[in-house]
Backbone as CSV, one residue per row, in Angstrom:
resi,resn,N_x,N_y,N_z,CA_x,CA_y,CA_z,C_x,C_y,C_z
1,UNK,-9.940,-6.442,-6.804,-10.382,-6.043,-5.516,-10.733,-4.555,-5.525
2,UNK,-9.668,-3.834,-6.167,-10.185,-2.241,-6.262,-11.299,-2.128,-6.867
3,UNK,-11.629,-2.665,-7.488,-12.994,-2.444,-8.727,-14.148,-2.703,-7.962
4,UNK,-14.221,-3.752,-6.958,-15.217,-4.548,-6.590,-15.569,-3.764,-5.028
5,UNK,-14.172,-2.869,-4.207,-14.690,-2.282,-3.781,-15.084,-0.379,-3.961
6,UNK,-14.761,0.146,-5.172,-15.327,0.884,-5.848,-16.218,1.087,-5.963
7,UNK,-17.159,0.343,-6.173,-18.307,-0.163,-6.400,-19.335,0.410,-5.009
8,UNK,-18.761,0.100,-3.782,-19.218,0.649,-2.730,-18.622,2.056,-2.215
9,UNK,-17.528,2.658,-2.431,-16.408,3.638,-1.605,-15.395,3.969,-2.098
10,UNK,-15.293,4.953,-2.999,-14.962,5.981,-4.197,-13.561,5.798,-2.932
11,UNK,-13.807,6.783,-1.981,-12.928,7.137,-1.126,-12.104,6.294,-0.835
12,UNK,-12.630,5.158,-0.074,-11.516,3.665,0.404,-10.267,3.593,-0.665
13,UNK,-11.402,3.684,-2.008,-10.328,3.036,-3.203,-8.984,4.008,-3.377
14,UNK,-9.280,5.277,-3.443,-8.229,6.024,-3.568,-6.989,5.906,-2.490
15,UNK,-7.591,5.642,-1.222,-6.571,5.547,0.110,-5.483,4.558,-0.277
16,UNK,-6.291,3.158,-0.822,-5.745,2.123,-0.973,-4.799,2.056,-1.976
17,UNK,-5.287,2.944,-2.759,-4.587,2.730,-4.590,-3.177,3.468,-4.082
18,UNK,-3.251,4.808,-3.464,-2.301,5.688,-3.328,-1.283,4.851,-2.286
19,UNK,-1.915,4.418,-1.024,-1.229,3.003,-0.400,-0.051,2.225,-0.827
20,UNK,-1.139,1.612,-1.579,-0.112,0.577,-2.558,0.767,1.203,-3.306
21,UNK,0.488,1.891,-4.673,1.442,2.568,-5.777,2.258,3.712,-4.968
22,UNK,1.610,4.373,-4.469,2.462,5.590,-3.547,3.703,5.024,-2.771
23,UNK,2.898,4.652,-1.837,3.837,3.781,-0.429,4.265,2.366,-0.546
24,UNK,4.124,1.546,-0.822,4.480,0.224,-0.670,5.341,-0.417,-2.057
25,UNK,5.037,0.131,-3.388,5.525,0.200,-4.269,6.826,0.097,-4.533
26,UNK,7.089,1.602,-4.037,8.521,2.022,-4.514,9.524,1.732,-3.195
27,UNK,8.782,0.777,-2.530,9.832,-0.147,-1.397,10.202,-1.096,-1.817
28,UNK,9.220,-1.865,-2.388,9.648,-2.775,-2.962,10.284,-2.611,-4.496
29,UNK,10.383,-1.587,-5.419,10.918,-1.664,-6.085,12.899,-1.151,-5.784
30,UNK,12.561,-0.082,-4.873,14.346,0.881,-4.980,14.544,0.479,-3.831
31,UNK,14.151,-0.074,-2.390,14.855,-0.187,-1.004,15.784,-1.516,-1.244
32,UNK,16.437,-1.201,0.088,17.053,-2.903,0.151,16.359,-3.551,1.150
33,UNK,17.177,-4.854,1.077,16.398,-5.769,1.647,15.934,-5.385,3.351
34,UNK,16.792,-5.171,3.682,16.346,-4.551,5.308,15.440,-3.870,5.310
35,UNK,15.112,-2.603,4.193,14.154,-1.498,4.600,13.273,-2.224,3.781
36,UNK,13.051,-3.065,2.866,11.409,-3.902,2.448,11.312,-4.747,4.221
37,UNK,12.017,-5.569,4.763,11.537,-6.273,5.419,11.292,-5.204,6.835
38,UNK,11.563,-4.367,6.773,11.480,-3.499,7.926,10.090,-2.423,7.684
39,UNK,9.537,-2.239,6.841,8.048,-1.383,6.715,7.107,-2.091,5.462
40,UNK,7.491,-3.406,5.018,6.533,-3.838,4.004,5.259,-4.482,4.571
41,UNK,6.015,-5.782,5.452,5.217,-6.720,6.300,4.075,-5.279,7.181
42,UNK,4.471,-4.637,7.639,3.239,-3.549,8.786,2.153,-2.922,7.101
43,UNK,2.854,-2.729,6.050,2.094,-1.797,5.569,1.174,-2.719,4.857
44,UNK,1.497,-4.696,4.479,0.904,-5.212,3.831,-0.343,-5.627,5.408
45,UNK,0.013,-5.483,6.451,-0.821,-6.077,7.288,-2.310,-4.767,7.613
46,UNK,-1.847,-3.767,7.205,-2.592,-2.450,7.313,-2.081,-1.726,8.567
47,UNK,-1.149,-2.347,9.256,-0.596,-1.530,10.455,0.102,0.122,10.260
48,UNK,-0.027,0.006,8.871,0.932,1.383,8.818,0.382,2.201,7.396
49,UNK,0.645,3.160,7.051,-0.201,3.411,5.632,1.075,4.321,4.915
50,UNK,1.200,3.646,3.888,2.231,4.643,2.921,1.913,5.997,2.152
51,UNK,2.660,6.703,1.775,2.005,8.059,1.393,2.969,8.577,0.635
């Protein structure tokens, strides 16, 4: 998906990449279960953006 929208928006991709690996990542790797189910679901829906 990153590649394909790369392709159109240098910019998007970086938001997204940093998103994911930055923010959403290291929730799901070191939080517990409360704090994944408490900011994963908003950040996988785009309601929220990790950083």
């Amino acid at each position: 998906m990153i590649e394909e929208i790369s392709r159109v928006d240098a910019d998007v991709v970086v938001t997204l990449a940093v998103h994911t690996s930055a923010g959403t990542l290291p929730i799901l790797a070191y939080k517990n279960e409360e704090q994944k189910a408490r900011f994963v679901p908003d950040l996988a829906r785009g309601r929220g953006s990790g950083a």
